[in-house]
C-alpha positions in Angstrom: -29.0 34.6 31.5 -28.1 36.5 28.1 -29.8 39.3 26.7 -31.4 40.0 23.4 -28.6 41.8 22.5 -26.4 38.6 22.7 -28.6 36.4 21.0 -29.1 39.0 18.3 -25.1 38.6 17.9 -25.2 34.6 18.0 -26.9 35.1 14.7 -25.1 37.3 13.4 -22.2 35.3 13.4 -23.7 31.8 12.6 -25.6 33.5 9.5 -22.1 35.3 8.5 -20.3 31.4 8.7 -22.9 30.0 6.4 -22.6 32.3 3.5 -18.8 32.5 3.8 -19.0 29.0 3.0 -21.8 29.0 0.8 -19.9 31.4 -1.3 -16.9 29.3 -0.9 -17.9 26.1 -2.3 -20.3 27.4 -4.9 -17.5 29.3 -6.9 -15.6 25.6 -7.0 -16.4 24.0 -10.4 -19.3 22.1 -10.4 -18.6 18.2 -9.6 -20.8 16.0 -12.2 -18.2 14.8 -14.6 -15.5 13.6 -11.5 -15.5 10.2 -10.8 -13.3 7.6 -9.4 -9.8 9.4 -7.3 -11.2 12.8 -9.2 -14.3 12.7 -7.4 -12.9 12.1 -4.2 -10.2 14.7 -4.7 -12.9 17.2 -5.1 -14.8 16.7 -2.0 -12.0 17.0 0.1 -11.0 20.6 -1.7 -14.7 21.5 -1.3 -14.7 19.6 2.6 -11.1 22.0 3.0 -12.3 24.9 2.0 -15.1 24.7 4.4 -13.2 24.1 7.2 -10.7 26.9 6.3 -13.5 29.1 5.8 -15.6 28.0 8.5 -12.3 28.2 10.8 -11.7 32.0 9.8 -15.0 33.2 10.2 -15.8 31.6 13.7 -11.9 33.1 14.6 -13.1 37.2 13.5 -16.9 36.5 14.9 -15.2 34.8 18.3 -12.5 37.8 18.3 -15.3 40.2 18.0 -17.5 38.9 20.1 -14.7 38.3 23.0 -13.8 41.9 22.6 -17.2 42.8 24.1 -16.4 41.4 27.2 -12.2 41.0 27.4 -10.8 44.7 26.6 -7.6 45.4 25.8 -5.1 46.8 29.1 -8.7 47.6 30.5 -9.3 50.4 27.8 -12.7 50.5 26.4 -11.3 52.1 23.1 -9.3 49.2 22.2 -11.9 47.1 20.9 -12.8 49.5 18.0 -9.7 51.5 17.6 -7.8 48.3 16.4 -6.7 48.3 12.4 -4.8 44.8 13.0 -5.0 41.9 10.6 -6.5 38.8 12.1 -3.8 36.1 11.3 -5.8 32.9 11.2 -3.9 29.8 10.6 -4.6 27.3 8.3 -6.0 24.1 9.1 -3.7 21.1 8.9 -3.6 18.6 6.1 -4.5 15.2 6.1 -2.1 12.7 6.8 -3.6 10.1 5.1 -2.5 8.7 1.9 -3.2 10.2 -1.5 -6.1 8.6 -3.3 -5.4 5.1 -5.2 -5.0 5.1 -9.2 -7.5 2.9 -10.6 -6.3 0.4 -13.4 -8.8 -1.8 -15.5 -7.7 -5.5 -15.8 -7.3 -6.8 -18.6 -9.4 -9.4 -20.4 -8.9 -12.7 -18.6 -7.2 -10.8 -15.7 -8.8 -10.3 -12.0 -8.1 -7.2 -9.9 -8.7 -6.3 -6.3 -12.2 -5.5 -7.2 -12.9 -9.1 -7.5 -11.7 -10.2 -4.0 -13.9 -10.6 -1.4 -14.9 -7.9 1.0 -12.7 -8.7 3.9 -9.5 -9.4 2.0 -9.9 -6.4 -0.1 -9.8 -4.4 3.2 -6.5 -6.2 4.1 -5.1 -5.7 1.2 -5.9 -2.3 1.0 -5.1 -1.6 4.3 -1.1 -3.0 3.7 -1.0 -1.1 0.8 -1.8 2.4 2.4 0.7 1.7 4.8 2.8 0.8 2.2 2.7 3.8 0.6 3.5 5.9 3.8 6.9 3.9 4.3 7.7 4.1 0.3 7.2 7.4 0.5 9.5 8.1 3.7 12.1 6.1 2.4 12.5 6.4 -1.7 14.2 9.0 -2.7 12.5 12.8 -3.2 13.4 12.0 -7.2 10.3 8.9 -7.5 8.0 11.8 -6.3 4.4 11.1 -4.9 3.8 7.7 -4.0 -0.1 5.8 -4.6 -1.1 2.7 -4.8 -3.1 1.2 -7.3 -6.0 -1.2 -7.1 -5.3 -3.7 -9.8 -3.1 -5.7 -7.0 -1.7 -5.7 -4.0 2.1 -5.3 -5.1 1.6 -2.6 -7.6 2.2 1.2 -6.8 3.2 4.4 -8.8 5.8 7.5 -8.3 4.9 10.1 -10.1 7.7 12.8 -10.4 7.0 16.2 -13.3 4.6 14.2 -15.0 6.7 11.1 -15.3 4.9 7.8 -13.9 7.0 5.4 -12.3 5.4 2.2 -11.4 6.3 -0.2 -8.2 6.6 -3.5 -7.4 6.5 -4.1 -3.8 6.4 -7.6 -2.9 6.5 -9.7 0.4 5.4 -13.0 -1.0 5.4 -16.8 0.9 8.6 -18.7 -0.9 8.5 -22.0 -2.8 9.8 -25.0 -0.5 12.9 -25.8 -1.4 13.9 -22.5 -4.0 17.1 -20.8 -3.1 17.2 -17.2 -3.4 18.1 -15.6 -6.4 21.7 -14.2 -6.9 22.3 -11.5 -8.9 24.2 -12.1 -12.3 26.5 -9.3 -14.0 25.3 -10.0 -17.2 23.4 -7.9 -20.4 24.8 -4.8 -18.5 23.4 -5.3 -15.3 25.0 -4.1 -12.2 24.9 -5.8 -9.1 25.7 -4.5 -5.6 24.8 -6.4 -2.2 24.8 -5.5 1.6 23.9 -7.3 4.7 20.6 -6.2 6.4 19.9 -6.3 10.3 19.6 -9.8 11.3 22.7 -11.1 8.9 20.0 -10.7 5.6 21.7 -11.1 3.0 20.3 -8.5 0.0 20.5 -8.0 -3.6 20.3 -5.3 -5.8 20.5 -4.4 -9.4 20.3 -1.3 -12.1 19.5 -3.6 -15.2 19.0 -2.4 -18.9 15.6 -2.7 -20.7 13.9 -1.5 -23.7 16.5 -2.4 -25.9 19.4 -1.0 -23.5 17.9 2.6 -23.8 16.5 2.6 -19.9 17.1 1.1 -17.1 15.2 -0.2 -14.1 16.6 -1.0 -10.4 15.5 -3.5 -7.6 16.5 -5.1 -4.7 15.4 -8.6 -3.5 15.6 -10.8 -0.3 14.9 -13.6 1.9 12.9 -13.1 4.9 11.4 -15.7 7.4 9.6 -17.8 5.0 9.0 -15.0 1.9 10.4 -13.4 -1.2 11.0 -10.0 -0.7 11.6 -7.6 -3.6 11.0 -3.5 -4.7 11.3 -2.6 -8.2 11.1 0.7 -9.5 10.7 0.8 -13.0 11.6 3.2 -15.9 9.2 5.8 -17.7 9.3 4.4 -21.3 7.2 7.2 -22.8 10.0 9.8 -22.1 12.8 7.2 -21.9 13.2 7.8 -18.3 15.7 5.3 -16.5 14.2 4.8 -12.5 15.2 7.5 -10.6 16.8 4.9 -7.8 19.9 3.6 -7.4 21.0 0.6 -6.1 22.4 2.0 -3.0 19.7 3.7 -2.3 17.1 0.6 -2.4 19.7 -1.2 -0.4 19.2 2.1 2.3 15.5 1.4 1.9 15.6 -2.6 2.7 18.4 -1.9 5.5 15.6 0.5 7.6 13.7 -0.9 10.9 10.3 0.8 9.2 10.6 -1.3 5.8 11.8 -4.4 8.0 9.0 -3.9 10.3 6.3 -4.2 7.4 8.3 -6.9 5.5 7.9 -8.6 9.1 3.9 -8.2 9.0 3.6 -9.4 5.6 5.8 -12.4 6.4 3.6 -13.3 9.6 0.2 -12.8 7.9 1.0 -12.9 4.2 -1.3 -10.8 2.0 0.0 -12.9 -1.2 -0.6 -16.2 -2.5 2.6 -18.6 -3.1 3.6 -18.4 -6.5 4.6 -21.9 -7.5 6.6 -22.8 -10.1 5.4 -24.8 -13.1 8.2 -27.2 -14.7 6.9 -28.0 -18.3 6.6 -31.9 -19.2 
């Protein structure tokens, strides 16, 4: 049974815990005008700085209070002559994805808000694991990879300020439509490879914007869908895409892309986009 003396330090410790992160979170600027991605990133700091906080203090209450009872080499003097620092490691980060980027439709234009509850969840659900593979694979120069909630094929790098936006696409073909060939023409340049499986795959670094950027993407047939990843240009700095070719053929060549290209394919989270021959 424990004394007074330990209850009286129970206390101690659990009142110690709750201003340390009292004070923690109250010095973090106030949290009315965040909404949206904003809003959530500011819970987590304040939910991280708790746990960081909370994870210190019970580590120096817990030492202290263990050196009551475990001395150290048996010596009685050890537990108040020590001048150490307490070296309290930091809690690990989350390894889920970084917080969509909300875009507002345009007039006449539908997003993912509009979908139904269930499909929304799918959707959202392929694009988070999306992002983690993008984010593997492109190169360090595309930078942080989100998706954003407009649709289900749209995603942005965002490199030193520079956004980069992503079309990822795994969509059921057209009966009948060959794939597209890449053509050497306005200044485009092609390249091609041959995936796992004998996949053919093409890829160009083509020049828009009047020739002063350029954007790259690669593009293939698998199972029953169009498959293609573009990486655009950042206009506002005249920023080419920081991909090349090769490098999106690497991407379309790895099991990890393949294997979510193969989920799409199976359970397609696009509609077929037909085309419309004019009378």
């Amino acid at each position: 049974m424990g004394t007074n003396e330990d209850h009286t330090e129970d206390r101690a410790a659990a009142e110690l815990l709750r201003d340390a992160m009292d004070r923690a979170t109250t010095e973090l600027p106030a949290m009315a005008d965040l909404v949206g991605p904003a809003r959530a990133q500011g819970l987590r700091r304040r939910a991280r700085v708790r746990v960081a906080i909370g994870g210190a203090v019970l580590a120096v209450t817990g030492l202290g209070l263990a050196g009551a009872f475990v001395l150290p080499g048996g010596d009685d003097k050890g537990a108040t002559g020590s001048t150490g620092v307490i070296d309290v490691a930091a809690p690990p980060t989350s390894s889920g994805p970084p917080p969509p980027i909300h875009l507002e439709p345009s007039p006449g234009e539908s997003s993912m808000a509009d979908l139904p509850p269930a499909v929304r969840a799918r959707q959202e659900n392929f694009q988070n694991q999306a992002v983690g593979v993008l984010q593997q694979l492109l190169p360090p120069s595309v930078g942080t990879v989100q998706r954003v909630d407009l649709n289900v094929r749209h995603y942005q790098g965002t490199k030193d300020g520079k956004e980069f936006h992503i079309i990822f696409s795994v969509r059921p073909s057209e009966p009948g439509m060959a794939p597209q060939t890449c053509r050497e023409i306005k200044g485009t340049v092609c390249s091609k490879a041959t995936l796992p499986g004998g996949i053919r795959a093409d890829a160009a670094v083509s020049p828009i914007n009047n020739g002063n950027v350029t954007e790259s993407r690669v593009w293939f047939r698998y199972g029953a869908s169009d498959v293609s990843l573009t990486v655009y240009p950042h206009d506002a700095s005249n920023t080419s895409a920081p991909v090349t070719a090769q490098q999106l053929l690497d991407v379309a060549k790895s099991s990890t892309f393949l294997d979510l290209v193969k989920a799409a394919d199976r359970d397609p989270v696009e509609e077929m986009q037909r085309t419309v021959v004019g009378g």
